[in-house]
N, C-alpha and C positions, 0 to 999 in steps of 0.2 A: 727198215733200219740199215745204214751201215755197213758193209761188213770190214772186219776187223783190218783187211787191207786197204780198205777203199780209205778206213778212217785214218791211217799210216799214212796215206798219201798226201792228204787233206793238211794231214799236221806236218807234213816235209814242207807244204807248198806255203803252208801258214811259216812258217819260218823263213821261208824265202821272201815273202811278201815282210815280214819286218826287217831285215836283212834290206831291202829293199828301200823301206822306209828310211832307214838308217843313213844308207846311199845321199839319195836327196835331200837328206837334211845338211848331211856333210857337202855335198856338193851346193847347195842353195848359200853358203856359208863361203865356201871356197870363192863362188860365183861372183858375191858379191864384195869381198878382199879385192879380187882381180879387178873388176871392175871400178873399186877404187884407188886402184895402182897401188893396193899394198904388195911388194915383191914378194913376200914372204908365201902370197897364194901359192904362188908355178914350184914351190919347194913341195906341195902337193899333189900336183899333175898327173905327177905316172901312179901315185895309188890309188887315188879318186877313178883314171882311165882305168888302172886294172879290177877293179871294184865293177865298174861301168860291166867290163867285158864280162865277167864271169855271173853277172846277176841277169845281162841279155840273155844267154846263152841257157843258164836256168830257166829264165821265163820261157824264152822261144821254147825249149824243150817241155815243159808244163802246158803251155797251149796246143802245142801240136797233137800231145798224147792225152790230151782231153783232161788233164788233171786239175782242172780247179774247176771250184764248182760257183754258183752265181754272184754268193757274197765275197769270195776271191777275186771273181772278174770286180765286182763293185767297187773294189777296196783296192785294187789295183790301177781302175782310172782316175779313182779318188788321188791315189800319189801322184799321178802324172800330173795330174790338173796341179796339185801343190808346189812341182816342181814349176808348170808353165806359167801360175798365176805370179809367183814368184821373181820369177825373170823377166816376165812383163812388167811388175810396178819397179822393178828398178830403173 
């Protein structure tokens, strides 16, 4: 079992990972605005980038210090893949 830090951890990381999700959703939205020359996207730029940097920065720190565990990692390339599958059918 658990212990009750391990399990604090788990639930930081799980919030980053929807946080996360959040991200690419907004961004796959933005992407695709831009992409259709709606200007109104680049009025979202710098929060979507500052979003970008602070969710890196999370993640990179969560891998390094071994903090997630398998269905984290799963759930994680799962978004990436959503983000990339994304950009590609446009």
């Amino acid at each position: 079992k658990e212990s009750s830090a391990a399990s604090d951890v788990y639930k930081r990381q799980d919030k980053m990972l929807d946080n996360y999700e959040e991200y690419v959703d907004e961004y796959i939205k933005f992407y695709k605005k831009a992409m259709e020359g709606d200007l109104s996207a680049f009025s979202l730029y710098s929060n979507i980038m500052e979003k970008a940097t602070k969710l890196q920065t999370s993640m990179l720190d969560a891998q390094n210090n071994d903090e997630l565990n398998l269905i984290q990692i799963q759930r994680m390339i799962e978004i990436q893949l959503k983000m990339t599958n994304a950009i590609l059918e446009m």
